[in-house]
C-alpha positions as CSV (number, residue, x, y, z in Angstrom):
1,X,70.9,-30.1,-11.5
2,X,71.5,-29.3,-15.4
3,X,69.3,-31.6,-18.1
4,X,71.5,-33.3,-20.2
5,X,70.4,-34.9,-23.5
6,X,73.3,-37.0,-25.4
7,X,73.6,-38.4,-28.9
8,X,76.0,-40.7,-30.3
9,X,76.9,-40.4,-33.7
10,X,75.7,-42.2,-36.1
11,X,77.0,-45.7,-36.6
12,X,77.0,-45.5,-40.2
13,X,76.7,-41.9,-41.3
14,X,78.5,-39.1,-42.6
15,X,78.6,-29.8,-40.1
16,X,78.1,-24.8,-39.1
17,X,77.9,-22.7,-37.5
18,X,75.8,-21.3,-36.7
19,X,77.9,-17.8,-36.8
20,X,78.1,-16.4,-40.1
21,X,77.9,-19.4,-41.9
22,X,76.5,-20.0,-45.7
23,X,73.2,-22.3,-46.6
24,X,72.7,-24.9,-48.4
25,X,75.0,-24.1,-51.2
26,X,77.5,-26.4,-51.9
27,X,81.3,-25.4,-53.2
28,X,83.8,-27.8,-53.8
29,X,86.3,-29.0,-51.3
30,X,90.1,-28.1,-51.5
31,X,92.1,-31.3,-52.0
32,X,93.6,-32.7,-48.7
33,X,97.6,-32.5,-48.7
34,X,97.8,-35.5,-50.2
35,X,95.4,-38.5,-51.6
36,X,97.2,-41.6,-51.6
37,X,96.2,-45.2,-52.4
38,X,95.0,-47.2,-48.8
39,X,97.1,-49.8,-47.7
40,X,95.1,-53.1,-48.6
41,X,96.0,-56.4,-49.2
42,X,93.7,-57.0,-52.4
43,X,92.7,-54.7,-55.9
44,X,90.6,-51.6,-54.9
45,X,86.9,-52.4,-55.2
46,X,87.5,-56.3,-53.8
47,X,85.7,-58.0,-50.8
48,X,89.3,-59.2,-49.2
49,X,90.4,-55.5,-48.7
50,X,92.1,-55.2,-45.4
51,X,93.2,-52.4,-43.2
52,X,94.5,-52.8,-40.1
53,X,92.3,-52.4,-36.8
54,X,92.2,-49.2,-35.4
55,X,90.9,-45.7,-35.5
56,X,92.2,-44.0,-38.5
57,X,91.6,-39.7,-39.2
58,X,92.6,-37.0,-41.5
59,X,91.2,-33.4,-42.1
60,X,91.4,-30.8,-44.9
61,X,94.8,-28.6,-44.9
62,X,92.5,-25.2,-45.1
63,X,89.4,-24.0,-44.9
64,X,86.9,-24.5,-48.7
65,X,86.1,-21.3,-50.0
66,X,82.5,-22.0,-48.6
67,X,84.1,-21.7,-45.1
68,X,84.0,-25.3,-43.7
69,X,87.1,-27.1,-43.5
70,X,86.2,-31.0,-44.3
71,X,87.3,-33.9,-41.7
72,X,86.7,-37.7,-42.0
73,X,86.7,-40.2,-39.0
74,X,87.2,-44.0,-39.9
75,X,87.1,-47.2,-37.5
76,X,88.5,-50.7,-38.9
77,X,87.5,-53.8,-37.1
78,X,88.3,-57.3,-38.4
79,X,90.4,-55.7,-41.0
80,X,87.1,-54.2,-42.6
81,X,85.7,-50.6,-42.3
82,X,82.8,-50.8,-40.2
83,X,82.2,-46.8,-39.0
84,X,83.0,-43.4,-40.8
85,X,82.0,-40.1,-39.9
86,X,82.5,-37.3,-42.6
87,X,81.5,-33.6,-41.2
88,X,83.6,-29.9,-41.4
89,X,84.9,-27.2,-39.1
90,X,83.6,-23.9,-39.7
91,X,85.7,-21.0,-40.2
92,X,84.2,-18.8,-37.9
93,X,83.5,-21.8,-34.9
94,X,80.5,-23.3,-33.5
95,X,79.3,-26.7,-34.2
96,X,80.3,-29.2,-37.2
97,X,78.4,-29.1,-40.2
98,X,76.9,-32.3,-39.3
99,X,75.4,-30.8,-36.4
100,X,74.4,-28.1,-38.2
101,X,72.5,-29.9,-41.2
102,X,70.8,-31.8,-38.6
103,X,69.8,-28.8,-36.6
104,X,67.9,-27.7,-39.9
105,X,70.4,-24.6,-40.5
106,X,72.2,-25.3,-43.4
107,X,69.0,-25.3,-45.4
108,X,69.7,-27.5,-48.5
109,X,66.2,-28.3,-49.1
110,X,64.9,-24.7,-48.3
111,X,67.1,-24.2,-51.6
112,X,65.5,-26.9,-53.9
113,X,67.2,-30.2,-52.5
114,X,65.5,-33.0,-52.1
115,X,67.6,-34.3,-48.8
116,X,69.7,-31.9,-46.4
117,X,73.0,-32.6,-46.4
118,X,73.4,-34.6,-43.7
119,X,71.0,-37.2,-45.1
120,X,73.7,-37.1,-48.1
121,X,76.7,-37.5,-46.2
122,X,75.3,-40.7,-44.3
123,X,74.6,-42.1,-47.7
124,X,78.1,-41.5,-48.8
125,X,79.3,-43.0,-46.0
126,X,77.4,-45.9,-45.9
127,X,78.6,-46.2,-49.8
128,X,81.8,-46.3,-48.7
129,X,81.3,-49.3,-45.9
130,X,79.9,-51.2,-48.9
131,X,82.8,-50.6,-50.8
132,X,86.0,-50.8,-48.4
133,X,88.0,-48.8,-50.8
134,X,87.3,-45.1,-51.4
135,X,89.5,-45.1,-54.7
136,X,87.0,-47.7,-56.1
137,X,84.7,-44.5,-56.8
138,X,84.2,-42.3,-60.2
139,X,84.3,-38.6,-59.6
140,X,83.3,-36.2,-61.9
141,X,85.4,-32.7,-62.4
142,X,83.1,-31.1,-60.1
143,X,84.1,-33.9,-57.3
144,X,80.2,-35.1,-57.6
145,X,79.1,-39.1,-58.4
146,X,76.8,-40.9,-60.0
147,X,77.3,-44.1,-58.5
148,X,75.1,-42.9,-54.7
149,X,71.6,-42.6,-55.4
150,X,70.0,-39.6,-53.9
151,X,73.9,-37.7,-53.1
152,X,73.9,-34.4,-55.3
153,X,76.5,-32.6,-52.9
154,X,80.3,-32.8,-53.5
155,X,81.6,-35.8,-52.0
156,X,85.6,-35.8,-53.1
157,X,86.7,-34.3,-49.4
158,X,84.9,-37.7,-48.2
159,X,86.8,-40.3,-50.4
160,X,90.1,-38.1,-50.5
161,X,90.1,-37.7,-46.5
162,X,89.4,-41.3,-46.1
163,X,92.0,-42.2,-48.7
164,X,94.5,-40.2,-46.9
165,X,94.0,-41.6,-43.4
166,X,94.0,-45.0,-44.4
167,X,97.3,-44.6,-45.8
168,X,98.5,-42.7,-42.8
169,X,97.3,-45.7,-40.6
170,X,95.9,-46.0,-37.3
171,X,96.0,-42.8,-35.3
172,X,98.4,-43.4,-32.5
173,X,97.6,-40.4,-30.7
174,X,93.8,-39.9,-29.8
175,X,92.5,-37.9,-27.2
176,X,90.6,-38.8,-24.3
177,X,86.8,-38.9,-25.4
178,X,84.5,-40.8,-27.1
179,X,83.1,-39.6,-30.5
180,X,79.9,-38.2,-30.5
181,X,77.9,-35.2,-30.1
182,X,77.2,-34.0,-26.6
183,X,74.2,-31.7,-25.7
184,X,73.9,-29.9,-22.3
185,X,71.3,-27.5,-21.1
186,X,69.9,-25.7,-18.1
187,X,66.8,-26.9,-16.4
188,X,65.2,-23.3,-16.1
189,X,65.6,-19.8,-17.5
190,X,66.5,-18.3,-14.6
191,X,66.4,-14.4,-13.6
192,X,68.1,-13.7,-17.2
193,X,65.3,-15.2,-19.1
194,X,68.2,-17.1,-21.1
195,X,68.7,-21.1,-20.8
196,X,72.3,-21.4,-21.0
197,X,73.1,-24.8,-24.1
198,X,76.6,-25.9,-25.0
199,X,77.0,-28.3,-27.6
200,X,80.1,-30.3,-28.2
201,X,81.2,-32.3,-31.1
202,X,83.9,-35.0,-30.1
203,X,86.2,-36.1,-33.7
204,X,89.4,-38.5,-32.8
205,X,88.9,-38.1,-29.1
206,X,89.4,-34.8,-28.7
207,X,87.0,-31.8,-28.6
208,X,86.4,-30.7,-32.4
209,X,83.6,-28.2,-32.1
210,X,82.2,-26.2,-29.6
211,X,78.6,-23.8,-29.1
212,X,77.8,-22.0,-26.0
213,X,74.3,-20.2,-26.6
214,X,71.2,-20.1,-24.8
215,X,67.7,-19.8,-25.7
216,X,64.9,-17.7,-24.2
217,X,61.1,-18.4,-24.0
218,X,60.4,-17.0,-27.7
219,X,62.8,-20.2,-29.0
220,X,65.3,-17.0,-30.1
221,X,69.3,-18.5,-29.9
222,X,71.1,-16.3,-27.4
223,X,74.4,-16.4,-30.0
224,X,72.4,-15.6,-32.9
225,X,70.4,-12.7,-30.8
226,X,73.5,-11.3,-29.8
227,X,75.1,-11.2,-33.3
228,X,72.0,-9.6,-34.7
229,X,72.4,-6.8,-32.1
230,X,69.7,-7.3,-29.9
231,X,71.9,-8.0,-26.8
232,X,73.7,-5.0,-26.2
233,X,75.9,-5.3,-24.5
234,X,78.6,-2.2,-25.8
235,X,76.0,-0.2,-25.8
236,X,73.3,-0.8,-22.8
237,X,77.1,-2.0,-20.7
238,X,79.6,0.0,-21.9
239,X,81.2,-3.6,-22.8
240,X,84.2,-3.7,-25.4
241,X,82.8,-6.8,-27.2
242,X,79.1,-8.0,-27.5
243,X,78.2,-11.3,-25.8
244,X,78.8,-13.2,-28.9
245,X,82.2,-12.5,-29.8
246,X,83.3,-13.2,-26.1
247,X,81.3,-16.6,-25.6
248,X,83.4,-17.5,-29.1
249,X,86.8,-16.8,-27.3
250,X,85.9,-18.9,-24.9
251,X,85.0,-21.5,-27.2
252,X,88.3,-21.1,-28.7
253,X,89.9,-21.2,-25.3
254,X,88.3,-24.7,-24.5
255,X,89.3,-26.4,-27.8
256,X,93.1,-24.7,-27.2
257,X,92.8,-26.5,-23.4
258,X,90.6,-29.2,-24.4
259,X,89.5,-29.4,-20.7
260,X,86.8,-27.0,-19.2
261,X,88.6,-27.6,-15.3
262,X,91.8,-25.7,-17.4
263,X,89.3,-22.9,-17.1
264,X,90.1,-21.5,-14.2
265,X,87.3,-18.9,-12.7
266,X,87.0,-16.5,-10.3
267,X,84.6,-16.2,-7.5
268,X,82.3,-13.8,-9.5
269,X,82.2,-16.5,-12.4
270,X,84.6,-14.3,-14.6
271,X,88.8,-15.2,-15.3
272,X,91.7,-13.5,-16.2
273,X,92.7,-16.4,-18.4
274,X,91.4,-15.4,-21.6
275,X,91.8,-11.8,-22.9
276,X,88.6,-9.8,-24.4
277,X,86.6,-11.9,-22.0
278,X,84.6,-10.0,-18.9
279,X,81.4,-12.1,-19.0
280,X,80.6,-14.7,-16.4
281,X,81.9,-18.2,-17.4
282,X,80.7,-20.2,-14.8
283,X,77.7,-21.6,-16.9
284,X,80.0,-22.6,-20.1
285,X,82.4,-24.5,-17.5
286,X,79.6,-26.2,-15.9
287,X,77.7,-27.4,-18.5
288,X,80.8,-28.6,-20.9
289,X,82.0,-30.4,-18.3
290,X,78.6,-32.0,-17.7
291,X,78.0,-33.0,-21.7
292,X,81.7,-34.3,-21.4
293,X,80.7,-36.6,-18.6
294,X,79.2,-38.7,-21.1
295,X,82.5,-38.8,-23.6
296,X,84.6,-40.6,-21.0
């Protein structure tokens, strides 16, 4: 049996990578495609706004120059928004932002903040429950406010995103799963001395984020071990890619598939399916499939 620890996002809240990506610093976020008005039946900033009941999403049309590319999940009921979720996709993969800040890698207050950003988003997004409209908001040039005590960090891709899918209107097409984050794990560290962890970030019912890593008995992360060159597998194996870059693939492969059964494996644990990959598999399936468990 596999030990499984879940958490559901927050209820009022507010992302990473762990490959490659940047600290704390904060860059601003490119403008969505478009930013238009929400649909509501009253003046922006009134208590009568309404919005039709549903779930409601929009995400960034390219990745910031700080590497995350922003998304913003919304739920209406009775008309009033009642749950919004603001995170970011990294460029180079692993888990959201969210997950990241909250893992204590993004580092905002190793650089001189006073909150990690996380703490910041779920204040921005608990501004804009209060306020029902995100155009009822000042932003300053730098897409930074005033008006959300203790938020430093640029929080335009919040209002814009939310502005955008409330205009769009309900999403008709959600995936599967329920929202959340989804944490599997190994009970033991086996003959490899590695405890295989996937972590799973579920945006709009589908699969939005994805980390296959381990961790030995020294707390190092297999992913990051592996990227640092300490693995070496090209040149203790004769491999063509080290462990990290083919554990990524297969990340990719599972949010392409969005299933981990549409991974189809061999005997040995290995599959043809996805190119560049010769490593065993049979952990990543198994323990994906267990996190998802919990998301249906």
């Amino acid at each position: 049996m596999k030990k499984i620890t879940f958490a559901l996002l927050s209820t009022a809240l507010t992302a990473g990578l762990l490959a490659g990506c940047g600290g704390g610093k904060e860059t601003e976020s490119p403008a969505p495609t478009a930013t238009p008005s929400p649909t509501a039946s009253a003046p922006a900033g009134s208590e009568t706004v309404q919005y039709q009941d549903g779930k409601y999403y929009a995400e960034a049309a390219e990745f910031a120059s700080s590497g995350w590319k922003e998304a913003v999940a919304l739920t209406v009921e009775g008309g009033k928004i009642t749950d919004v979720y603001w995170t970011a996709l990294n460029k180079d993969g692993g888990i959201d932002k969210r997950v990241y800040s909250e893992q204590g890698k993004y580092g905002m207050k190793a650089g001189g903040a006073s909150s990690e950003w996380h703490e910041q988003a779920e204040k921005a997004e608990q501004y804009l429950i209060q306020i029902q409209d995100p155009s009822a908001i000042e932003l300053n040039a730098e897409g930074k406010t005033d008006a959300i005590a203790g938020v430093t960090v640029h929080v335009n891709g919040l209002f814009d995103l939310a502005k955008q899918a409330l205009e769009a209107g309900p999403v008709v097409e959600a995936g599967p799963y329920k929202d959340g984050h989804y944490h599997a794990e190994q009970d033991d560290f086996g003959s490899s001395g590695w405890k295989s962890t996937v972590d799973l970030t579920v945006l709009n019912g589908k699969i939005y984020a994805v980390r296959w890593s381990g961790v030995n008995a020294d707390g190092e992360d297999k992913f990051e071990y592996s990227k640092e060159g300490k693995y070496g597998m090209k040149e203790k194996g004769n491999a063509t890619a080290e462990w990290h870059e083919q554990a990524l693939k297969a990340e990719q492969y599972l949010l392409e598939k969005q299933d981990p059964a549409a991974i189809t494996l061999k005997e040995d644990g290995k599959t043809d399916a996805i190119a560049g990959v010769t490593i065993n598999l049979s952990e990543f399936v198994e323990l994906a499939s267990k996190a998802l468990e919990q998301a249906k």
